[in-house]
N, C-alpha and C positions, 0 to 999 in steps of 0.2 A: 515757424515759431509757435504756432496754436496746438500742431502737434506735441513739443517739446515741453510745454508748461502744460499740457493734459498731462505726458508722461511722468512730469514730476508732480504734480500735482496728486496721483495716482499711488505712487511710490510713498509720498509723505503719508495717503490716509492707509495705506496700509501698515507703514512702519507704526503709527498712531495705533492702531487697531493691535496689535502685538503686542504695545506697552501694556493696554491696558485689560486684556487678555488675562484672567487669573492661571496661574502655575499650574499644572495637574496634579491630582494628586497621589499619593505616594503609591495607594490601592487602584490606580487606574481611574475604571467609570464605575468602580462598586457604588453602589446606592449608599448615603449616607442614615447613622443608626438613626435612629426615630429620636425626638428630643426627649430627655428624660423628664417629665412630668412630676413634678413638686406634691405628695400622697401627706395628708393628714386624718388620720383616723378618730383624732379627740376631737376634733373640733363639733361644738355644739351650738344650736339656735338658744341665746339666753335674752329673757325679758327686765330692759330695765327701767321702766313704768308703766303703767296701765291706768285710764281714768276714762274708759271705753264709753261708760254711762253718763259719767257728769259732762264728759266734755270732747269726747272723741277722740281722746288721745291711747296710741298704742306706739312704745319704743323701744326698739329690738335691736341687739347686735349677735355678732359671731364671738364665742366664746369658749375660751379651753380655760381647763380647768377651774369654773367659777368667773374669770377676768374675762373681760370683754376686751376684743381686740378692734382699736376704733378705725385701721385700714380696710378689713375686710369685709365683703360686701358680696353678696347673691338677690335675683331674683326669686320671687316666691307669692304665693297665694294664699288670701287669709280668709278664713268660712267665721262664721262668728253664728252662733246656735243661742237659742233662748231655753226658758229651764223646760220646757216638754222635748228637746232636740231637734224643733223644727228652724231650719236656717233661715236666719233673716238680712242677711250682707253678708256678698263674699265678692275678692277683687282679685286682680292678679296687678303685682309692684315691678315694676324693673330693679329694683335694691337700688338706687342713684341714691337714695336716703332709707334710712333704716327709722325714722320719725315718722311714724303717721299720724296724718291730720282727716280725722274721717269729717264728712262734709255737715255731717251732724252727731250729737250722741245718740248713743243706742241703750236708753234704759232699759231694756229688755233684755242684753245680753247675758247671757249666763256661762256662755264655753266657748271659747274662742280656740281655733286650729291652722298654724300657719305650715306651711311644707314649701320647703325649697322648688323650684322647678327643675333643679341639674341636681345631681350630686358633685356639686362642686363651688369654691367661692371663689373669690377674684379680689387680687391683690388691688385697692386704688390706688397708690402708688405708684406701681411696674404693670401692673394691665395682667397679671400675670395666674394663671388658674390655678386652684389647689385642688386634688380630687379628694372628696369626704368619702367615699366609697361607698355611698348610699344619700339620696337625697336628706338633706336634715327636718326634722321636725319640731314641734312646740305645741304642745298643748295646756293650754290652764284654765282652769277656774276663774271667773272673775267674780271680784269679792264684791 
């Protein structure tokens, strides 16, 4: 009997194993193409506030054409120069927020340089990347 309900036992997990077994497909075992990759070439680092001096604030998003798009999102690193060009703070962001809060103001700053770390952003939404085909940057004056 112990034999007979191993055998069928046996029989079910394979019939099991067949259901759930996906189809082959039509190409055989060809390698599947590479996903295609979501390419935007406009997209730009735009600044929309700075109050770096009085109160340590710098807010940044990704931007085409002038608009700021409020899904997207890149890490990046910010140098912040005084007016003889010698640096006085610089950080690297995970982008999780494009707000920053620096831990103090920097009345000193004079030129501030943010640069992507990829050439790429990332949809927060879908999780999903966009290649800029070049790390983005941002430089400005601060007034």
């Amino acid at each position: 009997m112990k034999h007979v309900l191993f055998a069928l036992s046996m029989v079910l997990a394979v019939a099991v194993r067949a259901q759930v077994r996906p189809a082959p497909s039509a190409t055989g075992s060809a390698p599947r193409p590479e996903a295609v990759r979501a390419q935007d070439l406009s997209l730009e680092l735009g600044l929309r506030s700075e109050a770096i001096k009085e109160a340590g604030i710098l807010r940044l998003c990704v931007a085409k054409d002038g608009q700021c798009i409020e899904n997207l999102t890149l890490g990046f690193t910010v140098r912040v120069y005084d007016a003889q060009g010698a640096e006085i703070w610089n950080s690297i962001w995970t982008g999780r927020s494009l707000d920053l809060q620096f831990k103090k103001p920097l009345p000193n700053a004079h030129r501030v340089v943010v640069t992507a770390v990829n050439a790429q952003v990332v949809n927060k939404l879908s999780g999903n990347p966009i290649s800029t085909g070049k790390p983005l940057k941002l430089e400005f004056v601060v007034e």
